[in-house]
N, C-alpha and C positions, 0 to 999 in steps of 0.2 A: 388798595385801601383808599377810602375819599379820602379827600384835602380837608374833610371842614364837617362836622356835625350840619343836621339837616335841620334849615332854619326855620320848619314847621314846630316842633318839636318844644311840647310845653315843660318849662323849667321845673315844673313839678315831675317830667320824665327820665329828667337825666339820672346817671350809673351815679349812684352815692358815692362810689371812689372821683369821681369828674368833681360832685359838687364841694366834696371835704377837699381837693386842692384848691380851688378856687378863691372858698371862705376861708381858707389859711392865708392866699395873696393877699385878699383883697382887707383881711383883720391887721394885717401886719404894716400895709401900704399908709403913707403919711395924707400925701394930697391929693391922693389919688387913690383912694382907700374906700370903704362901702357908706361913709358919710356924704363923700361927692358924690356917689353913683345915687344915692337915694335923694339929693337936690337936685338930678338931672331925671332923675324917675317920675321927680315931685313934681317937676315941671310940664309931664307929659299928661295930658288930664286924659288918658285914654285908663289911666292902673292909680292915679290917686292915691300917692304917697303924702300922707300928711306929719305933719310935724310931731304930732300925737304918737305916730304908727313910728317915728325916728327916734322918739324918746324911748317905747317900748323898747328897739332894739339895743340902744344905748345902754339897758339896763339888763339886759345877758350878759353884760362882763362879770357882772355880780357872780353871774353861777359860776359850779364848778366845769371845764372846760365850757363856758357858756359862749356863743358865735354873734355877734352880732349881724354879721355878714349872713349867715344861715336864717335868722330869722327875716332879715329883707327878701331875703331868694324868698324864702316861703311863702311872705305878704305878696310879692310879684305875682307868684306861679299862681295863686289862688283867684288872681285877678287876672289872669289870662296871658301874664308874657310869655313870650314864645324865645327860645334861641336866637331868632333873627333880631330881635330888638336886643336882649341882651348886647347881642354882640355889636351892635349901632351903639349902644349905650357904651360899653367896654373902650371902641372905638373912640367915640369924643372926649370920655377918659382917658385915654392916649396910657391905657395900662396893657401895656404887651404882653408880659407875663400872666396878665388876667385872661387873654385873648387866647394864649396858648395854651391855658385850660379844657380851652372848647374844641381844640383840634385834636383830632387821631394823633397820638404819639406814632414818629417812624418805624419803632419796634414795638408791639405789644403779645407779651408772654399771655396766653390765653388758658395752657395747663399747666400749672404747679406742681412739682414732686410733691409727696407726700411720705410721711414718716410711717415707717411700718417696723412690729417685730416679726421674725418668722424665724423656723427652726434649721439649725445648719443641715446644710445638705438641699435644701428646696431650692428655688429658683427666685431670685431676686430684681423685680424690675421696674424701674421709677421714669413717670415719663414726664416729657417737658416741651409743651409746643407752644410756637409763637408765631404770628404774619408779620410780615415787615415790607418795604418797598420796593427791597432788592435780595436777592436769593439768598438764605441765613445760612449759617454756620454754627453749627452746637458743640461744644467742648465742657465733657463734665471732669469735677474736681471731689477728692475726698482730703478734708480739711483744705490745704494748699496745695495738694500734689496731686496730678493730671492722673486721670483714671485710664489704664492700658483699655483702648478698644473703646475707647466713649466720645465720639464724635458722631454719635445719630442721638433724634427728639428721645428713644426709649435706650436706657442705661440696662442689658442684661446680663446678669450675675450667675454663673451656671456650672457649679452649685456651690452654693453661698458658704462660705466658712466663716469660721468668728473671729478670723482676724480684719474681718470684712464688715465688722461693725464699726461705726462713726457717721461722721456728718458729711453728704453730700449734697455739692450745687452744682446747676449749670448754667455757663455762659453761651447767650446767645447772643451772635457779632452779625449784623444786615448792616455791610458798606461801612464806615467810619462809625457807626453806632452802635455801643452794647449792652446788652441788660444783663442782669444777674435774676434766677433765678432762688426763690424762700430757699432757705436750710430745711434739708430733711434729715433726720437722726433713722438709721437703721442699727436696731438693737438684733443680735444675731445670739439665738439661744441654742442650749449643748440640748442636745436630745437624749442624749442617755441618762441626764438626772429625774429623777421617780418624777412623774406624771398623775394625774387625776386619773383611777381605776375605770378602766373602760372608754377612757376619752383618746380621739385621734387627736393629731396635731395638725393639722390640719385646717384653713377658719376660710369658712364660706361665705361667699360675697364681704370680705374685709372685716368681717365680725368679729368680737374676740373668741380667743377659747384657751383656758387655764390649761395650761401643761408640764408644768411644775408648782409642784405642791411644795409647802416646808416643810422638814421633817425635825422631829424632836430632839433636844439635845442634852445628855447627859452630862455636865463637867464639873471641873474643880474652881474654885476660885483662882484667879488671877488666867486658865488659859480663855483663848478668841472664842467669840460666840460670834458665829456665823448661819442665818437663814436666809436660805432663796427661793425664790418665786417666780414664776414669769407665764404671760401669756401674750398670744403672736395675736395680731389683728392689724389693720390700719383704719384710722390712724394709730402709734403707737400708745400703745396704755401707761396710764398714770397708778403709781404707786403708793401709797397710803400703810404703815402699821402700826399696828395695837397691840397692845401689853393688858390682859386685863378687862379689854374693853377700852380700857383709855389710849386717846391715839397719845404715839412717842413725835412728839415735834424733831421734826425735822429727818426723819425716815420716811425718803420719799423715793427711795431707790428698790430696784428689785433686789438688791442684798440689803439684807440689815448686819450691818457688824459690828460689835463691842470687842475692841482688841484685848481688852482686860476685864473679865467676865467677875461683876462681884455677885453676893449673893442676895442684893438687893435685884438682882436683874433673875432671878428667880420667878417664873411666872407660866399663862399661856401667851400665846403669841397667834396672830393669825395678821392677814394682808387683804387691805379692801384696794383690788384693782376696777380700774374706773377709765370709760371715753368718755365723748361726750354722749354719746345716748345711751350706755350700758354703764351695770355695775354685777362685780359680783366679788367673794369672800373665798379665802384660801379656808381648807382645813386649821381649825386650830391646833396648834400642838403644845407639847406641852416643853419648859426647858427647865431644869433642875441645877442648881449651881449650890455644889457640898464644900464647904468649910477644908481647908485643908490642914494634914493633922501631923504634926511635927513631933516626931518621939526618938528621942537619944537613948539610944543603949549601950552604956556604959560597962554592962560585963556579962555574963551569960543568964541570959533568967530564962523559965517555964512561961508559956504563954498557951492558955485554953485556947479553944476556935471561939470563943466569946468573945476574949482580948483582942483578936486578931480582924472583930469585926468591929468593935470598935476603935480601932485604929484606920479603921478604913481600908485595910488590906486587902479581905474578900475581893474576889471580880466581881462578883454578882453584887455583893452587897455594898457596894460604894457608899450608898445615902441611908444607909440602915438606923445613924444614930445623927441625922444632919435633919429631916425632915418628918413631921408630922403624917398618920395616915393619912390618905386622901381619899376621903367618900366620893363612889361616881353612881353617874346613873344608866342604864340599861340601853337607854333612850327618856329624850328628851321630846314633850308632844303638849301644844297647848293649842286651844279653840277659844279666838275672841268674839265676838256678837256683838255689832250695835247697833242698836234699834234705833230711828228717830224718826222715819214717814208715819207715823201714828194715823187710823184709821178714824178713830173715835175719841183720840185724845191729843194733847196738846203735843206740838211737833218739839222735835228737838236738834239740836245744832252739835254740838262737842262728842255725840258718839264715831261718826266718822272719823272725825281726826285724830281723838283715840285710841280706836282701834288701828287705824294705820301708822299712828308712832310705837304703838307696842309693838304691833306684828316687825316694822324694822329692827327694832332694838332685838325681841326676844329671838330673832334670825341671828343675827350677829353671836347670839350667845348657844347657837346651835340646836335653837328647836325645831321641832318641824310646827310650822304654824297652819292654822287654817282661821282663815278672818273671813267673816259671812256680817253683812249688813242686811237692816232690814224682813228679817225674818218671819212670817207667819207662826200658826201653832202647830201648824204639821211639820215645816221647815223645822223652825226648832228642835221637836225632836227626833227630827232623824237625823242631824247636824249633832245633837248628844249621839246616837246612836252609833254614826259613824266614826266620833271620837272614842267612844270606850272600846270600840277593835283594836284602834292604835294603843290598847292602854295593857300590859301585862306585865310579870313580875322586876321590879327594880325601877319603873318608866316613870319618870317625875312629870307630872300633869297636872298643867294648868287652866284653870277656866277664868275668865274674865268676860264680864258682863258692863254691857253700859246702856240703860233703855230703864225705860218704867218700871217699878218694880214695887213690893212692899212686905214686910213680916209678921206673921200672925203665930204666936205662942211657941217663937224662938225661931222659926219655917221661915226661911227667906223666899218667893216667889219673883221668876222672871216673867216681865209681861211681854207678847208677842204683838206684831205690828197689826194684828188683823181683831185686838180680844176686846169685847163687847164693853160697852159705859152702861153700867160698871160691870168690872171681872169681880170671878171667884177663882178658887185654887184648879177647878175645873179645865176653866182656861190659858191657865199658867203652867209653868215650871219649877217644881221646887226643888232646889240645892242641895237640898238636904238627902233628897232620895238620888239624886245624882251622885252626891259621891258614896251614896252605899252602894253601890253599884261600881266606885270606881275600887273601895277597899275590895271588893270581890275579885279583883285584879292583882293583888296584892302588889299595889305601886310604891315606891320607894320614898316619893314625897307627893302631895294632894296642896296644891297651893287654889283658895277662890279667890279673888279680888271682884267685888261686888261693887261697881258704880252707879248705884241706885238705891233711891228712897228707903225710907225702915219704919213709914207711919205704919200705923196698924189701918186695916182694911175691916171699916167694918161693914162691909157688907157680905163679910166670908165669915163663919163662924166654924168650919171644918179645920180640926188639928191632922194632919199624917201623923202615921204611926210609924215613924222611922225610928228601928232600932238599929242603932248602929253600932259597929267595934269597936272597940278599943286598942286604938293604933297610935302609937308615937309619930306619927308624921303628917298630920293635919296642919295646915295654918288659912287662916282666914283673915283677909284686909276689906273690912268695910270702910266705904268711901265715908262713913257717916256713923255717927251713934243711931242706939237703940229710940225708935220714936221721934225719929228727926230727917231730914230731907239732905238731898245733895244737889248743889247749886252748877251751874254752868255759869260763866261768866259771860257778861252782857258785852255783846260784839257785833259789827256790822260782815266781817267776813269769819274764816274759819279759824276756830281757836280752842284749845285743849278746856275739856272740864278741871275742876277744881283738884281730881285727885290725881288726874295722868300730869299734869302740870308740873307735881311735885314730883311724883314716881317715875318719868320719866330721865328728870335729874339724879337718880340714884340707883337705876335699875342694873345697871352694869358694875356696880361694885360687889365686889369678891369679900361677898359678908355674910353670913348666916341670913337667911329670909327673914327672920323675925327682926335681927338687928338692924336690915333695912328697913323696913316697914314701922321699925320704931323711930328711925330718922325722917323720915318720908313725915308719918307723926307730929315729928318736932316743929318740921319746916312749915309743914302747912297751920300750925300754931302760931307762928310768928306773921302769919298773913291778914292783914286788917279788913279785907272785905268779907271775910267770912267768917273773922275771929268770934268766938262765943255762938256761932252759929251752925258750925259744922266741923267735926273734930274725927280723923281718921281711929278706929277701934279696931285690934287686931284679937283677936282669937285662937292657941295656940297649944297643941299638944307631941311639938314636934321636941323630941328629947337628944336627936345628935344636930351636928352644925352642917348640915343640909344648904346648900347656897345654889342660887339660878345656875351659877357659875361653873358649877362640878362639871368635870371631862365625861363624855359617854364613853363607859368599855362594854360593849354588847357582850350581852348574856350568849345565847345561842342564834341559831340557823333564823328562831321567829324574829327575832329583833331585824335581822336583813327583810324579811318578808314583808313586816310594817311597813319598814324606812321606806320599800318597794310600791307598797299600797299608798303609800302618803306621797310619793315623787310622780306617781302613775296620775292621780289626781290633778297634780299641779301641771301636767303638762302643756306647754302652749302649742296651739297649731303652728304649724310652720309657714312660713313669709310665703302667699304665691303672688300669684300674677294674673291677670282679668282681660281677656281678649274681648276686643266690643268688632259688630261686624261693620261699625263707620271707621274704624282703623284703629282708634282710641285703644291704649294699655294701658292699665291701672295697676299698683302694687300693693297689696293691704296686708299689715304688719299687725302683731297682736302682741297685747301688755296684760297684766291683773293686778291691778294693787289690788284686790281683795280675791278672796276665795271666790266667790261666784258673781264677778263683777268682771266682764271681755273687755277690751277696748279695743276697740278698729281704727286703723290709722288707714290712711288712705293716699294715694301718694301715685300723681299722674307721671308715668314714666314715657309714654308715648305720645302726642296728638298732632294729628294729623295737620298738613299744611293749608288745608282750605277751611280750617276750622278757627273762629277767631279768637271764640272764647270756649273753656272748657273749664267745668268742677267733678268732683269724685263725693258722694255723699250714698250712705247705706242705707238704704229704706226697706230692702226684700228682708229682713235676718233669718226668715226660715231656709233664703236661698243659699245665702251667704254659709248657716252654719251644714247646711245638707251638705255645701262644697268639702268642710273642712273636715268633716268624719266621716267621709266616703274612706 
């Protein structure tokens, strides 16, 4: 290792961990602190520290962790110092501790253990390297107690058990000097508890992957409620659960337990596990906690099989006389649209954002979503067309719209990004004949939520002749009265329209659709930039209590087949790798926040040594997608 950082070397170059020790010296140093060093900078008319530029820094303490020190380095580095002056400067400040900032520590740990979960039985193995100036010594530790056989850089564990979960470190000793190496937590899971159908345990290139599910729980009041969850990856994943939709504070473990299970803790339950570049959602299940039911019998009596289920006797019937039925749906499948590149009309802002905070939410609450931005009039209707496959008997289906729109003699019309100034019904989509089309399904609930205009359009005089059934399970939420407009909110970046704003604060309560849509209602009443001007109207022939929220129990074999058709869709290509023949490797990853919107990440994994500079950017994409559906 050198003795010394290389005095060429501009201050605006150094390792962020170098400059954060430095400006911690040199904040905390009295007379010899980054007020002298900037009188001795001041003095050097080659970098022109002025009094101005010391006041400035003076005035970082204000912020929160604000550096005074960090803002000098930065004034320097911009003006060309280099290391070697620093360290002249540092020097005549006779601050040694600032000095030894600049030098190679004797031991430096270069790879860090890292926290992972995996399944008992696999191979366990955490490494830990460091240079130093005389030949190291590695000794790993679980909590406080010396790990048999861990005296080399990689720790392996072969084959891991769960008693072999906990926190491991390692010490690395080069001659009288020693570092400790971060804590890593290794969570060690049982293989044998239920798994996600079809899934290995298995997680490639450190990825996560869900390998216990929670399963649903039947009980009495007063005994343990216990659900678990767990997925292996590194680094280890984070735990997060919900009740309802609503997260439970302070459930951040892969068990959730209630030692004394009341019957307010009656609910669904699911687990949003989380790295830092992934996320995904447990199955929800469901957990029932029945009332328990105390009956003294005093002398012989006759007891029907009636009596004996209302005492809660039955095996079967535990919760026969404890809880209400529970409406479910078939499947759950909603298609959101937001239009806003307008061709021939005015652009718009709040359907993307929208549409991406519904599409989160109404996943959470186990629908299959399909979010399509910017849509044409062909688009559009094949985008209907392919939603009413997903749509068959019991399947609660939603549409939601946000883009131009307008109603002509009750007929709601969606406008497409591509329809001519001005449209007729020609080049729209009407609602109306949408969902006769969905009743021909015989779906179980038909929810529209319509984010768009309701003036009348007169340069369309054409009524459709939708005749429709008569169905109990319609509901309709217009953003807006009849003959009145839906506003966006005036913003310089991205920001919810006026009706997801409110419905997105309510969308996960466990309430009949109408009685939300009548809160949602209330709220946006109470809002003064649009009050008297835009008033949520809901429409309503839904006659049981129907809620976002209901559990899906599949009908038959079609219900898999959908779920199949809809998961086939969403597929993402899988992570490859990009050989270039100057030696260059590239890695390109892929995301969707939207239905039909890729994202390419790009990500230099290899470049060669005679190479000084190098970037990854996609320009071919006929190339790129021919690679990925080969």
């Amino acid at each position: 290792m050198a003795d010394s950082l290389d005095r060429s070397t501009k201050i605006s170059s150094l390792k962020e961990s170098v400059v954060k020790k430095l400006c911690e010296v040199l904040d905390k140093s009295n007379n010899n602190g980054w007020r002298k060093l900037g009188e001795i900078v001041g003095s050097d008319k080659r970098f022109k520290v002025s009094s101005d530029d010391m006041e400035m820094c003076s005035l970082r303490v204000l912020e929160v962790e604000g550096s005074p020190s960090l803002m000098l380095l930065r004034l320097m580095g911009e003006r060309g110092c280099t290391t070697g002056h620093l360290m002249d400067y540092l020097q005549t400040l006779s601050n040694s501790e600032a000095l030894q900032c600049l030098k190679p520590p004797v031991l430096q740990i270069l790879v860090q253990p890292q926290s992972v979960a995996l399944i008992c039985g696999h191979n366990l193995r955490l490494s830990c390297y460091a240079v130093g100036r005389s030949p190291l010594q590695y000794r790993w530790f679980k909590s406080r107690e010396e790990v048999p056989h861990g005296a080399t850089p990689e720790l392996l564990i072969s084959p891991v058990r769960l008693e072999d979960a906990g926190f491991y470190i390692c010490r690395i000793n080069s001659g009288d000097v020693c570092e400790f190496s971060q804590w890593a937590q290794v969570d060690v899971l049982n293989g044998s508890t239920p798994c996600a159908s079809g899934q290995s345990y298995h997680s490639v290139d450190g990825r996560m992957k869900l390998v216990i599910q929670p399963q649903s729980q039947h009980l009495h009041a007063g005994e343990a409620l216990l659900l678990e969850c767990g997925a292996v990856g590194r680094p280890i994943p984070r735990y997060q659960w919900y009740r309802n939709g609503v997260l439970i504070p302070n459930a951040t473990k892969r068990k959730l337990t209630v030692a004394d299970a009341m019957q307010d803790h009656h609910g669904r339950y699911r687990c949003e596990i989380s790295s830092s570049s992934e996320r995904m959602w447990t199955n929800e299940v469901d957990v029932a906690v029945a009332p328990r039911i105390s009956v003294q019998i005093t002398g012989a009596m006759e007891c029907s099989e009636d009596d004996i289920y209302a005492f809660g006797g039955a095996p079967s019937g535990l919760f026969l006389n404890s809880a209400p039925e529970q409406l479910c749906a078939t499947n759950k499948v909603a298609l959101l649209i937001g239009n806003l590149s307008y061709q021939n009309h005015p652009q718009l802002k709040a359907p993307m954002v929208d549409v991406y905070d519904l599409s989160n939410l109404l996943q959470q609450l186990n629908f299959k979503v399909v979010s399509l931005l910017d849509l044409t009039e062909s688009e559009m209707r094949n985008a209907v067309d392919e939603f009413l496959l997903l749509l068959h008997k019991g399947v609660y289906g939603l549409l939601y719209y946000a883009g131009h729109g307008y109603e002509n003699y009750g007929n709601s019309f969606m406008v497409p990004v591509d329809a001519p100034n001005p449209y007729r019904s020609a080049n729209c989509l009407c609602v109306q004949s949408i969902l006769k089309l969905m009743q021909e399904k015989e779906t179980g609930l038909n929810v529209f939520l319509l984010d768009m205009c309701r003036k009348r359009n007169f340069h369309d005089d054409s009524a459709p002749n939708n005749v429709l059934r008569v169905t109990a399970n319609i509901v309709f939420g217009y953003a807006t009265c009849q003959d009145a407009e839906a506003f966006e909110l005036s913003s310089t970046g991205f920001t919810n329209g006026v009706f997801v704003k409110f419905l997105k604060k309510r969308l996960m309560e466990d309430e009949k659709i109408t009685v939300l849509l009548d809160r949602v209602a209330e709220d946006m009443g109470q809002f003064d930039a649009t009050k008297g001007k835009q008033a949520l109207e809901i429409r309503s022939s839904l006659a049981e209590r129907r809620a976002l929220t209901d559990p899906i129990l599949p009908g038959d074999s079609a219900d898999l087949a959908h779920s199949r058709l809809w998961a086939k869709a969403h597929e993402l290509p899988e992570t490859m790798s990009l050989h270039f023949d100057c030696g260059a490797q590239i890695k390109l990853g892929f995301a969707a926040e939207f239905s039909n919107v890729l994202v390419i990440y790009t990500h230099i994994i290899k470049k060669p040594e005679d190479m000084s500079f190098c970037q990854a950017h996609v320009t071919d994409f006929s190339l790129v997608m021919s690679h990925i559906f080969i």
